[in-house]
KETORGU-43208 format. One record per residue (C-alpha): residue number from 1; residue in three letters; x, y, z negated. Coordinates in pm, whole numbers. Layout:
residues N
PT / seq / type / east / north / up
PT / NUM / ALA / X / Y / Z
...
end
This chain:
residues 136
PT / seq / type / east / north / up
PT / 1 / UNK / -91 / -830 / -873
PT / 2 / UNK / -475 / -839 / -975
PT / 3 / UNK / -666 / -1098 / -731
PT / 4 / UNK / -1026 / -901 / -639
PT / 5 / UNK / -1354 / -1071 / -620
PT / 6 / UNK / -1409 / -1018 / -198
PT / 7 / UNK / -1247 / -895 / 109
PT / 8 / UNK / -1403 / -717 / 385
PT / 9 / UNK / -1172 / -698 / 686
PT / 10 / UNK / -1288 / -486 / 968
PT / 11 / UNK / -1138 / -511 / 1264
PT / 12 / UNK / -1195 / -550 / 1643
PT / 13 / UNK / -891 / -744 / 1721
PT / 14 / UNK / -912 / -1111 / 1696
PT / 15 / UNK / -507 / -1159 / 1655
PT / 16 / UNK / -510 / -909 / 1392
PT / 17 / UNK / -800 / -1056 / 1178
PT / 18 / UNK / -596 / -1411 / 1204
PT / 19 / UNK / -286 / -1262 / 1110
PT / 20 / UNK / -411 / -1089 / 843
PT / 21 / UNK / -650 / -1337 / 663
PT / 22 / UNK / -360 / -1569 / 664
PT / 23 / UNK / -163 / -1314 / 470
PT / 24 / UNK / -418 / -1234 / 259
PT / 25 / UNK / -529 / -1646 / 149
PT / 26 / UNK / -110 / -1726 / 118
PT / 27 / UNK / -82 / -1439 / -131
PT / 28 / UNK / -404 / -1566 / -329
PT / 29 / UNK / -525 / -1172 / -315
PT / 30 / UNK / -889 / -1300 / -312
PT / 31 / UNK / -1172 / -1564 / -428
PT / 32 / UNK / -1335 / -1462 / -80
PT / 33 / UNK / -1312 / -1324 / 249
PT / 34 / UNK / -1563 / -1168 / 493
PT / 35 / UNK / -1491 / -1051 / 853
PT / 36 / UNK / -1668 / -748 / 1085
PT / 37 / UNK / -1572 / -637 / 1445
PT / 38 / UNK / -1665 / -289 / 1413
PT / 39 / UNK / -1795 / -69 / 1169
PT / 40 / UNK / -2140 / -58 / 1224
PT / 41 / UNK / -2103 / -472 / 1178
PT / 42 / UNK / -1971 / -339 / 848
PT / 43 / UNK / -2181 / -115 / 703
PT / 44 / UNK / -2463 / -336 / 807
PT / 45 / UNK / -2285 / -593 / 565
PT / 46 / UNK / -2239 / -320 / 304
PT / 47 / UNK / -2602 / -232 / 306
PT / 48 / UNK / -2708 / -562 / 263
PT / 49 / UNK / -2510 / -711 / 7
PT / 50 / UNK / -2448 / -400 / -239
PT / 51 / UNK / -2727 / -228 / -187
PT / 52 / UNK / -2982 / -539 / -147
PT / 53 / UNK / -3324 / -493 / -226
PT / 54 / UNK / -3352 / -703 / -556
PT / 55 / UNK / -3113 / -403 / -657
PT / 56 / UNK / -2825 / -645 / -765
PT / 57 / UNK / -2529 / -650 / -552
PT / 58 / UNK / -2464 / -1001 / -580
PT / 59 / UNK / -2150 / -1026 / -250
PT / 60 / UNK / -2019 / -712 / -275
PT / 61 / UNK / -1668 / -684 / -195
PT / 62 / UNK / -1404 / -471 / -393
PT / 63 / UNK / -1161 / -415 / -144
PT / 64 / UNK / -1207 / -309 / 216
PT / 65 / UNK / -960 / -344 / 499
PT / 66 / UNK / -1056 / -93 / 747
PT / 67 / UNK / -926 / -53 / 1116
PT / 68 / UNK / -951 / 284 / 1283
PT / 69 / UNK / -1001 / 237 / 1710
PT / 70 / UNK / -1312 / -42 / 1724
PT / 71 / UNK / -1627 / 1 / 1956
PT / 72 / UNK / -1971 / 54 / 1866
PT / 73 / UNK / -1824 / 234 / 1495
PT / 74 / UNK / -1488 / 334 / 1413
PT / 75 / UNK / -1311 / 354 / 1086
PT / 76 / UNK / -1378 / 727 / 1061
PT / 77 / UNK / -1772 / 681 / 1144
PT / 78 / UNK / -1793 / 392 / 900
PT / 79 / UNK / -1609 / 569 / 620
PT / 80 / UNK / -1831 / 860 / 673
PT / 81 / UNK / -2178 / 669 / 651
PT / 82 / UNK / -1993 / 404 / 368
PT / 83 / UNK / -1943 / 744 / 189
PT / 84 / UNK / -2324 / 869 / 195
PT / 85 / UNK / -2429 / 539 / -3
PT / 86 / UNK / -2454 / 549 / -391
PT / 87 / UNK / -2215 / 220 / -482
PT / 88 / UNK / -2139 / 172 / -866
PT / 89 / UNK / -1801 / 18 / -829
PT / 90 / UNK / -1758 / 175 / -507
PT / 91 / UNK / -1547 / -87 / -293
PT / 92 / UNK / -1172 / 63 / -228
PT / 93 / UNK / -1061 / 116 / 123
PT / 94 / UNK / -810 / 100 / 261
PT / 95 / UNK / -744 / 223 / 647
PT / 96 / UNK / -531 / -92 / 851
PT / 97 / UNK / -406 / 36 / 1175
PT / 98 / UNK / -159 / 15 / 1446
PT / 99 / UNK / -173 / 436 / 1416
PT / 100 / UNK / 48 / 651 / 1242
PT / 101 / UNK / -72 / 995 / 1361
PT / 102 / UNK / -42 / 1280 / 1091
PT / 103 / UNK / -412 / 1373 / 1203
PT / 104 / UNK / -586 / 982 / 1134
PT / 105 / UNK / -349 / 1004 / 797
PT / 106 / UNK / -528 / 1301 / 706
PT / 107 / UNK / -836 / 1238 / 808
PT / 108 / UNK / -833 / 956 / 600
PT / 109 / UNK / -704 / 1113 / 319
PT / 110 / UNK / -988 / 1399 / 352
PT / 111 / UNK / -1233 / 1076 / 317
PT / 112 / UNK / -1084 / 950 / 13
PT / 113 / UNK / -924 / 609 / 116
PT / 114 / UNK / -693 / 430 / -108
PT / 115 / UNK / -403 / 338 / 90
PT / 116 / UNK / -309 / 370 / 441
PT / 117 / UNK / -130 / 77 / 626
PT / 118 / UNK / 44 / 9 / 921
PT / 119 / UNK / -38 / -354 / 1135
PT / 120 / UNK / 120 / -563 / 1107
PT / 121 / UNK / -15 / -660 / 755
PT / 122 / UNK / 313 / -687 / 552
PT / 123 / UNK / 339 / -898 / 205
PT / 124 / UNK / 521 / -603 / 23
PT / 125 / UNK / 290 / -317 / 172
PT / 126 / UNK / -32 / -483 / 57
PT / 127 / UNK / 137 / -554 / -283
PT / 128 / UNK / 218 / -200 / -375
PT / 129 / UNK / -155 / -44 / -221
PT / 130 / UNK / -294 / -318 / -465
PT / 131 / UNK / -98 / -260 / -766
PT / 132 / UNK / -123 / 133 / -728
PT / 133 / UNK / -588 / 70 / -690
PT / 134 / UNK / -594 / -276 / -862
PT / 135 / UNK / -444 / -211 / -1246
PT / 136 / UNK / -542 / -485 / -1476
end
């Protein structure tokens, strides 16, 4: 399994965020990890550190853990703003939620995420979205 550069979990759940960054730093998937509560928290990060205004993205993350239901943004909202920015890599997301409805599955799919995952955060789901978007 390739280890990424950054993390960006988004999610509005405390328990979750816990849970999940303690599955993420025991499997060594990444050098760093970042944290938002909703998706405008998000994209605010986005904007600022891969589109910052010396023009190098200098804490960009690669991979994006993205919850659906959160206040003030949602998944969907954020994807579709994250989408309208011009990001060369463009971070890979990939939708986290407790939802399994065909309609979120496709939305997301419509929006070009990379994997879609249940929560709990499971050791052998995350390995298989990462080796299918993180080849070496």
């Amino acid at each position: 399994m390739k280890k990424v550069s950054k993390v960006l979990l988004v999610d509005d759940d405390p328990t979750a965020i816990f849970i999940s960054l303690k599955l993420l730093k025991k499997m060594g998937v990444a050098e760093e990890f970042e944290t938002a509560n909703n998706g405008l928290a998000a994209f605010d990060f986005i904007r600022t550190n891969c589109l910052p205004a010396s023009g190098t993205p200098t804490n960009c993350p690669e991979l994006i853990l993205l919850d659906i239901k959160m206040p003030v943004m949602d998944g969907f909202e954020f994807l579709e703003a994250f989408r309208q920015l011009d990001l060369s890599p463009m971070p890979q997301v990939i939708m986290l939620t407790s939802s399994m409805h065909p309609k979120e599955i496709e939305r997301a799919q419509q929006l070009n995420v990379a994997g879609f995952l249940t929560k709990p955060l499971t050791q052998t789901a995350l390995i298989n979205v990462l080796e299918e978007n993180f080849k070496d």
